[in-house]
Backbone as CSV, one residue per row, in Angstrom:
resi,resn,N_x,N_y,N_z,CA_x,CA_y,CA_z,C_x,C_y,C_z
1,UNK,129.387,82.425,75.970,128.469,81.319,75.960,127.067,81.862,75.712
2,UNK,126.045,80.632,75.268,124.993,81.605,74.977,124.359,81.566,76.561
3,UNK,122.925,82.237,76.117,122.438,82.919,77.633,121.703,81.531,78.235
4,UNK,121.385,80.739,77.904,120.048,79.178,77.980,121.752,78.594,78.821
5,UNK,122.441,78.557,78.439,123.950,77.820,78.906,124.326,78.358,80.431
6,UNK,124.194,79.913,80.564,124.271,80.465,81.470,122.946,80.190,82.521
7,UNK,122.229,79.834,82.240,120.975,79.824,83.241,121.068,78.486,83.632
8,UNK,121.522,77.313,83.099,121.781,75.921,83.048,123.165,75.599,83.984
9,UNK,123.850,76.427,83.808,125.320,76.681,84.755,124.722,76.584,85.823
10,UNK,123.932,77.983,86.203,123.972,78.443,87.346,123.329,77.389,88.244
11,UNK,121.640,77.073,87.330,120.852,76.705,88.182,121.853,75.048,88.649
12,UNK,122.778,74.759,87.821,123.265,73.546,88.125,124.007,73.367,89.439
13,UNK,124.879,74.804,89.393,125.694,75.250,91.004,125.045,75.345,91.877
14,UNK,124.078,75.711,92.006,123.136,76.213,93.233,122.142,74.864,93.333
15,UNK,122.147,73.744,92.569,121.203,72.831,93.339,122.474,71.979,93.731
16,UNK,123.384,72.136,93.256,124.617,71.042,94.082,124.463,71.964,95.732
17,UNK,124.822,73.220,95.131,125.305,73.828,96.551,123.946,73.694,97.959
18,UNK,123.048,73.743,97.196,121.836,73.332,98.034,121.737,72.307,98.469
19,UNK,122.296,70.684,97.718,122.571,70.006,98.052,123.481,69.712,99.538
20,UNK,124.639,70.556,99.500,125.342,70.863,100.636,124.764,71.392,101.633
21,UNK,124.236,72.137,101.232,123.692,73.167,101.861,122.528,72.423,103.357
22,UNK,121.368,71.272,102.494,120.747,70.397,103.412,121.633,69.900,104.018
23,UNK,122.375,69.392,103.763,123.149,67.851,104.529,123.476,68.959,105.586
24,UNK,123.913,70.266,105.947,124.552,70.894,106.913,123.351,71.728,107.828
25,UNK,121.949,71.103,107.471,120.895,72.198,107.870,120.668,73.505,107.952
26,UNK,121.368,73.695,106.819,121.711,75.593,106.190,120.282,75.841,105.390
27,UNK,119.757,77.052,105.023,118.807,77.268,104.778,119.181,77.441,103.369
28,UNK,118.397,76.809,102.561,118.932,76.816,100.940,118.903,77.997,100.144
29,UNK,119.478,78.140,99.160,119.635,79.189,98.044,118.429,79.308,97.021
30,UNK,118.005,80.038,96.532,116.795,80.846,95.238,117.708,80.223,94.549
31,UNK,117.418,78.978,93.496,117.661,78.404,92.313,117.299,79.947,91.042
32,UNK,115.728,79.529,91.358,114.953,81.142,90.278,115.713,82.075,89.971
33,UNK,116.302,82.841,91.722,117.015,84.038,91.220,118.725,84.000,91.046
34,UNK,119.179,82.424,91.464,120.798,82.484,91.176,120.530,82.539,89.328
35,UNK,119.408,81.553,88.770,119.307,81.259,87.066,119.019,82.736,86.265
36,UNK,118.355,83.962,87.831,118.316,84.912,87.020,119.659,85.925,86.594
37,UNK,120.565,85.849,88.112,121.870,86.276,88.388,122.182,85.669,86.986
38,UNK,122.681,84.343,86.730,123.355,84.095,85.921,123.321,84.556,84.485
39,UNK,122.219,85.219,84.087,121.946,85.604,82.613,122.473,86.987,82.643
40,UNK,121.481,87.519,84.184,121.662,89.351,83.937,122.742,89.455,83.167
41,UNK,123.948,89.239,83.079,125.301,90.451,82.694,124.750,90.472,81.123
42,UNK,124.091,89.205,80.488,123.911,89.208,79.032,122.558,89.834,78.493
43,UNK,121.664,89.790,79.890,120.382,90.648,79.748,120.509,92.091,79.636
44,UNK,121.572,92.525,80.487,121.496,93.946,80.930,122.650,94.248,79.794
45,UNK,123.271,93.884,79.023,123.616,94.044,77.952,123.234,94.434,76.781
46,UNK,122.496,93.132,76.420,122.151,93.029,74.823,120.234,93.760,74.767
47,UNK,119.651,93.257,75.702,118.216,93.797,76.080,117.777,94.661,74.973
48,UNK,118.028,96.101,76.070,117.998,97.575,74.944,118.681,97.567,73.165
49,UNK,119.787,97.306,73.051,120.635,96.716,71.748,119.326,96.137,70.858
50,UNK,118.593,94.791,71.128,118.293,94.170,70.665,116.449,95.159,70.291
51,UNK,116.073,95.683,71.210,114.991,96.415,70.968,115.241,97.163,69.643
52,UNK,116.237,97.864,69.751,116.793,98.865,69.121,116.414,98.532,67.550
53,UNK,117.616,96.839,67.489,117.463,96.502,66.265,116.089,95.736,65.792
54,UNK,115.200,95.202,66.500,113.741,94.826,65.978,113.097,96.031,65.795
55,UNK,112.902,97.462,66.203,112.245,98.554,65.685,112.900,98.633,64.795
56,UNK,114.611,98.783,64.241,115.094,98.834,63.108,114.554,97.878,61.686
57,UNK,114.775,96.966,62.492,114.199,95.728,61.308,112.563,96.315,60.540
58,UNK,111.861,96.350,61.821,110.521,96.683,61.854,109.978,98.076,60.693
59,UNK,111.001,98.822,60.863,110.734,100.088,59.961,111.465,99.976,58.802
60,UNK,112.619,98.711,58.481,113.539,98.904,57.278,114.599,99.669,57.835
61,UNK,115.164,99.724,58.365,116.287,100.646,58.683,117.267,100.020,58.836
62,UNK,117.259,98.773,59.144,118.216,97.240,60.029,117.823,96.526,58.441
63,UNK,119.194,95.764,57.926,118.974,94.854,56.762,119.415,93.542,57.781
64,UNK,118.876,92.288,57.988,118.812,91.593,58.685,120.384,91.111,58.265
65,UNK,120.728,91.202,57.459,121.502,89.712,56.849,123.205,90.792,57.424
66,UNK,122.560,92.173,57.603,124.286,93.072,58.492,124.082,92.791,59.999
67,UNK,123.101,91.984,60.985,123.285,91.993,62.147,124.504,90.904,62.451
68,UNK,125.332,91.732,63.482,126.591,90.453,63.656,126.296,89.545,64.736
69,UNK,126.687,88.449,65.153,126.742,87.759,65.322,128.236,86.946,65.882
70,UNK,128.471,85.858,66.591,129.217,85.534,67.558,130.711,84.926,66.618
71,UNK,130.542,84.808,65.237,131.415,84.372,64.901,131.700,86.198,64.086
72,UNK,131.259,86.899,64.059,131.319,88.506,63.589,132.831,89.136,64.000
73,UNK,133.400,89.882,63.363,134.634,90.762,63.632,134.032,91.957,64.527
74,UNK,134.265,92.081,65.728,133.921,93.327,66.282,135.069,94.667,65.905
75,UNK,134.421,95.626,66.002,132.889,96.172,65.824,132.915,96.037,64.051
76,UNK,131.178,96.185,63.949,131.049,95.786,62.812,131.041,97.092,62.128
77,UNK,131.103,97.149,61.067,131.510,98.370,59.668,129.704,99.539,59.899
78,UNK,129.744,100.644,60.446,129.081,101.385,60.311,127.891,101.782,58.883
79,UNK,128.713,101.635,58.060,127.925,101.006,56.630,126.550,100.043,56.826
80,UNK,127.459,98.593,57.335,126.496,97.794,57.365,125.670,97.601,58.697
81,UNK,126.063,98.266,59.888,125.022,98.053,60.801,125.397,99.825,61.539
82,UNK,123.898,100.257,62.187,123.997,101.588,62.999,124.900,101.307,63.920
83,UNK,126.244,101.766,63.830,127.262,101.938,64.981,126.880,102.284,66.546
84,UNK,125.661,103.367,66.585,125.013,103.157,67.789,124.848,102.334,68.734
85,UNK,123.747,101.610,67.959,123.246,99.792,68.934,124.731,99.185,69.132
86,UNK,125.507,99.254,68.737,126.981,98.469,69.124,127.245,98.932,69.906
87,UNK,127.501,100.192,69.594,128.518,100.742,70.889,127.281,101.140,72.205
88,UNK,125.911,100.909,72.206,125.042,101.242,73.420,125.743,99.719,74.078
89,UNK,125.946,98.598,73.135,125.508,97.440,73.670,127.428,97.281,74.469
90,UNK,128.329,97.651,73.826,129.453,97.780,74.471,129.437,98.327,75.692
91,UNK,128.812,99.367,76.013,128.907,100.144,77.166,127.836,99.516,77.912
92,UNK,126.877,98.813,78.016,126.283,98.123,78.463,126.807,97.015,78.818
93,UNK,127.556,96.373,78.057,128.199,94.669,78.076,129.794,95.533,79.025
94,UNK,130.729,96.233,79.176,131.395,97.011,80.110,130.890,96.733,81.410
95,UNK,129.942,97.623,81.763,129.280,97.409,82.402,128.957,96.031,83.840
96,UNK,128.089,95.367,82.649,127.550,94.304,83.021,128.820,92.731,83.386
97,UNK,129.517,93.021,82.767,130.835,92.183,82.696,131.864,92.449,83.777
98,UNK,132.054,93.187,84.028,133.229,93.466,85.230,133.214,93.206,86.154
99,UNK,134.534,92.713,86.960,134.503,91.896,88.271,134.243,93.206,89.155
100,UNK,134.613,94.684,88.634,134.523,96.035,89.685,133.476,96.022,89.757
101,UNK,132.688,96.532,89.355,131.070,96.682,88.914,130.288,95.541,89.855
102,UNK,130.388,94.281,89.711,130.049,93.306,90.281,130.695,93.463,91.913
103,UNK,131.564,93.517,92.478,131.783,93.745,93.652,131.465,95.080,94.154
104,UNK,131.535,95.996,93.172,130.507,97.648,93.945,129.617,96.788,94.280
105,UNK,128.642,96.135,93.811,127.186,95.692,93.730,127.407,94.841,94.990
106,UNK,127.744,93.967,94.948,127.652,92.883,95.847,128.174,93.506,97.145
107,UNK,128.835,94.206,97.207,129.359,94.804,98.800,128.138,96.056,98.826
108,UNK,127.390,96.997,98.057,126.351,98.002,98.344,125.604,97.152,98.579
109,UNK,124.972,95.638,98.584,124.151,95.061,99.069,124.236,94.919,100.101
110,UNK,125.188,94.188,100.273,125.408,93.692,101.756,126.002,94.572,103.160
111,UNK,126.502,95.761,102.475,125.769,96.910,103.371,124.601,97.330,103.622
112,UNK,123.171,97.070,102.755,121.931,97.601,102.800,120.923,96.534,103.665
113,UNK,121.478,95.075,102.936,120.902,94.068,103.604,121.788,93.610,105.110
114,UNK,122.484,93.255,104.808,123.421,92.907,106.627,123.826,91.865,106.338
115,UNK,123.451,91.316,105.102,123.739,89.706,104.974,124.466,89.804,103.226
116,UNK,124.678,88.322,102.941,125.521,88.014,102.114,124.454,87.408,100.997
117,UNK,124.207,88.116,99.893,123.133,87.714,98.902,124.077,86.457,97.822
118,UNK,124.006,85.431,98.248,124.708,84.241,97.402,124.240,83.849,96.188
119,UNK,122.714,84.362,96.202,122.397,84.080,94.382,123.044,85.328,93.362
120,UNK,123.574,85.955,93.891,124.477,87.023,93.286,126.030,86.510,92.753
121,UNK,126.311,85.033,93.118,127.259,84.733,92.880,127.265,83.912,91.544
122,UNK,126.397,83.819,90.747,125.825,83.438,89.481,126.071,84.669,88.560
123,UNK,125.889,85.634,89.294,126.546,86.753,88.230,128.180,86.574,87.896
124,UNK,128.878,86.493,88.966,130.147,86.094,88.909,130.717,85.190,88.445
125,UNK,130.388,83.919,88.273,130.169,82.568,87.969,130.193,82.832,86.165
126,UNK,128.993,83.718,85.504,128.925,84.520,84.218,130.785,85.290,84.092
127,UNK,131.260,85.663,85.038,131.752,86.882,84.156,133.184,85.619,84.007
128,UNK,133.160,84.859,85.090,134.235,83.820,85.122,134.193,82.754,83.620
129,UNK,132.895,82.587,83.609,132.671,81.555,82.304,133.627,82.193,81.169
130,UNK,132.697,83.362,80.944,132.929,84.780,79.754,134.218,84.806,79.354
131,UNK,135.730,84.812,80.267,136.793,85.335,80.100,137.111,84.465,79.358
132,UNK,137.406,83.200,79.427,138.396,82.086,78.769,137.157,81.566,76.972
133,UNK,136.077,81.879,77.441,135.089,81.630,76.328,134.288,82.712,75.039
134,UNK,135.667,83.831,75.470,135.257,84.993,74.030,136.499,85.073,73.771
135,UNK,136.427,85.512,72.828,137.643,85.911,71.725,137.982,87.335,71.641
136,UNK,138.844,87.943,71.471,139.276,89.111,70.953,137.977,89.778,69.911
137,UNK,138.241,88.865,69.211,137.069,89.680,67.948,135.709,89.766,68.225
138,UNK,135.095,88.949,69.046,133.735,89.400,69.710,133.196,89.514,71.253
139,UNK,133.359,91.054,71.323,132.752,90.824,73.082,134.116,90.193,73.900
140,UNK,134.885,90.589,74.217,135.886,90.243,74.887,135.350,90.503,76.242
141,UNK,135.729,89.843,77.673,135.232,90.317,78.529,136.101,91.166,79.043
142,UNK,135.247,92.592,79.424,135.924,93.631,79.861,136.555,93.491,81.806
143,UNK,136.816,92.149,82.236,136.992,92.191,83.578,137.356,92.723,84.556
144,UNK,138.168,93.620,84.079,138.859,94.940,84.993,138.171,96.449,84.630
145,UNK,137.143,96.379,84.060,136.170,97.934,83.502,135.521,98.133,84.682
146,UNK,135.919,99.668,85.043,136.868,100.564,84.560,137.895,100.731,84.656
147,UNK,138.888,100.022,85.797,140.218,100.215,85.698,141.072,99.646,85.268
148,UNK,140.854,99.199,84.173,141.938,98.284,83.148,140.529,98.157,81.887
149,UNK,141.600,98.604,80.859,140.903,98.186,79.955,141.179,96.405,79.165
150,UNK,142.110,95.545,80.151,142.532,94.581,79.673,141.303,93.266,79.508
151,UNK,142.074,92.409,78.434,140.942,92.349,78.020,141.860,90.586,77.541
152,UNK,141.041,89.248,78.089,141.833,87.909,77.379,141.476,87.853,76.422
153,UNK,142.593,87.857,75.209,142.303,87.744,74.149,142.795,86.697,73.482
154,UNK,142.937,85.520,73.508,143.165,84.106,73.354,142.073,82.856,74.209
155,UNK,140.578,83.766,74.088,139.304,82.975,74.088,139.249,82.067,73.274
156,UNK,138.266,80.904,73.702,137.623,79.809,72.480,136.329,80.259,72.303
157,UNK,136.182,81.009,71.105,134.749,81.688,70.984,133.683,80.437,71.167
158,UNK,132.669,80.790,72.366,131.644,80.241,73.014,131.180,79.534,71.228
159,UNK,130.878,80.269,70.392,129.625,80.057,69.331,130.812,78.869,68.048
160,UNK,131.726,78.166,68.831,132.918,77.290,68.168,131.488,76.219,68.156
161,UNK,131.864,75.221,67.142,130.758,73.762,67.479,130.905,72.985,68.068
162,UNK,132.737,72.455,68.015,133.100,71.917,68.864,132.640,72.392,70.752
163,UNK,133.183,73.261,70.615,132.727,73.932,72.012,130.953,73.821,72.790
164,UNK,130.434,74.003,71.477,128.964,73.955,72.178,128.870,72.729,72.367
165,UNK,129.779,71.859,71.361,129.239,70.376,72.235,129.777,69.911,73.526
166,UNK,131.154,70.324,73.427,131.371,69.933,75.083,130.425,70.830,75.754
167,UNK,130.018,71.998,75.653,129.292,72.500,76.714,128.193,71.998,77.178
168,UNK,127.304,71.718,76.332,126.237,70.411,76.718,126.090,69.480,76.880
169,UNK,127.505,68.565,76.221,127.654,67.397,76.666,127.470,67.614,78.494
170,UNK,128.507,68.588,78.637,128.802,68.483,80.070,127.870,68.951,80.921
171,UNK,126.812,69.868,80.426,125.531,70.067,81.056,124.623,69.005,81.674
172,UNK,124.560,68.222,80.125,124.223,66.887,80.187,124.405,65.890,81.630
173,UNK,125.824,65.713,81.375,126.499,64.916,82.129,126.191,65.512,83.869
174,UNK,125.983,66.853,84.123,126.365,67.273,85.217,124.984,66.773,85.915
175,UNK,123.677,67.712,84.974,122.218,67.093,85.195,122.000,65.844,85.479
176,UNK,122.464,64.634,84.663,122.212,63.517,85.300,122.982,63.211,86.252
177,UNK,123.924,63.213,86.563,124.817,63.495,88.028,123.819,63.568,89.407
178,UNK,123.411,65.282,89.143,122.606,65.694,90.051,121.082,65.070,90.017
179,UNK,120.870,64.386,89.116,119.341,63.126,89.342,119.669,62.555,89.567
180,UNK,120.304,61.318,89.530,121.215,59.911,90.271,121.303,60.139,91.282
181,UNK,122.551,61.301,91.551,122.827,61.469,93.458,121.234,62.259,94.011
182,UNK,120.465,62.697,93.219,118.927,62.603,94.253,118.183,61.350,94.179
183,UNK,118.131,61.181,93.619,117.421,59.579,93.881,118.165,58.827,94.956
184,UNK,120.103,58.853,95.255,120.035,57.839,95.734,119.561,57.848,96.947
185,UNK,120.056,59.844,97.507,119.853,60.718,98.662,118.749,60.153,99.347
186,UNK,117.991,60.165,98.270,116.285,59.887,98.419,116.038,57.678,99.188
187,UNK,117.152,57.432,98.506,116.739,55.599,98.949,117.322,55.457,100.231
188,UNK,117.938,56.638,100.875,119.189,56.117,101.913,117.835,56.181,102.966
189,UNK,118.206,55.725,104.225,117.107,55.587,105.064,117.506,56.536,106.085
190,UNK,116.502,57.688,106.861,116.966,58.583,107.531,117.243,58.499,108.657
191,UNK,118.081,58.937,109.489,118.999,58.388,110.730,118.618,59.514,111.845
């Protein structure tokens, strides 16, 4: 999915869950940093990659029209793009994608802190989207890296049209959801 989709997810989970969260007089969740959770795996990915290729572009070295892209055959032909930036951005997107990786993290936190960091669950939320919404041929999510290199490969590539429209339709739909049920929250009279 793209990354604006992922920040729109998240922040959407975490104001429902906040939602819950009041009605039970629980102390609410960082919207800011669950919307930031939710991008990292694609930030801490593509980031460096993408530097890489605007200094490329920048000096002539990068021909714009070989950068791949979501409907692209991975990996792309060494010819037409520096095999490098791919494979930095693979081992980066490894990385950033895995449910291991993500639970090292989330349990070294919560050994350091004492508590349970829940806007961290927007990262997870990402790697869950990721699996059923890439394809074999681009960016597969690596969910078991490092100990499985397995990989679902009978995705509906995120960058389908059909697909982006349900995805915003349903963004859509979810957002006004969550304005309606605040407004009505808001008319009920407090007890």
């Amino acid at each position: 999915m793209d990354i604006i989709a992922y920040g729109l997810w998240a922040a959407a989970a975490y104001k429902a869950a906040n939602n819950q969260r009041k009605k039970r007089g629980k102390k609410t969740l960082s919207i800011p940093w669950a919307v930031f959770f939710g991008v990292f795996p694609d930030l801490f990915a593509f980031t460096l990659p993408w530097i890489f290729i605007l200094f490329g572009l920048a000096a002539g070295t990068i021909n714009p029209a070989t950068i791949p892209g979501p409907s692209s055959q991975e990996p792309p032909t060494p010819q037409a793009f520096p095999s490098y930036i791919f494979d930095l951005a693979n081992a980066l997107y490894n990385i950033s994608h895995s449910l291991v990786i993500f639970g090292i993290i989330f349990a070294a936190i919560y050994l350091v802190q004492h508590r349970i960091q829940w806007e961290l669950g927007a990262w997870l939320l990402h790697i869950f989207i990721d699996i059923p919404t890439h394809s074999y041929t681009f960016f597969p999510t690596p969910a078991l890296w490092p100990i499985s290199e397995w990989k679902f490969t009978h995705g509906i590539a995120w960058s389908t049209h059909w697909f982006m429209v349900v995805n915003y339709s349903l963004l859509i739909f979810v957002y006004i959801f969550l304005y309606v049920k605040r407004r009505h929250n808001r008319a009920q009279p407090s007890t």
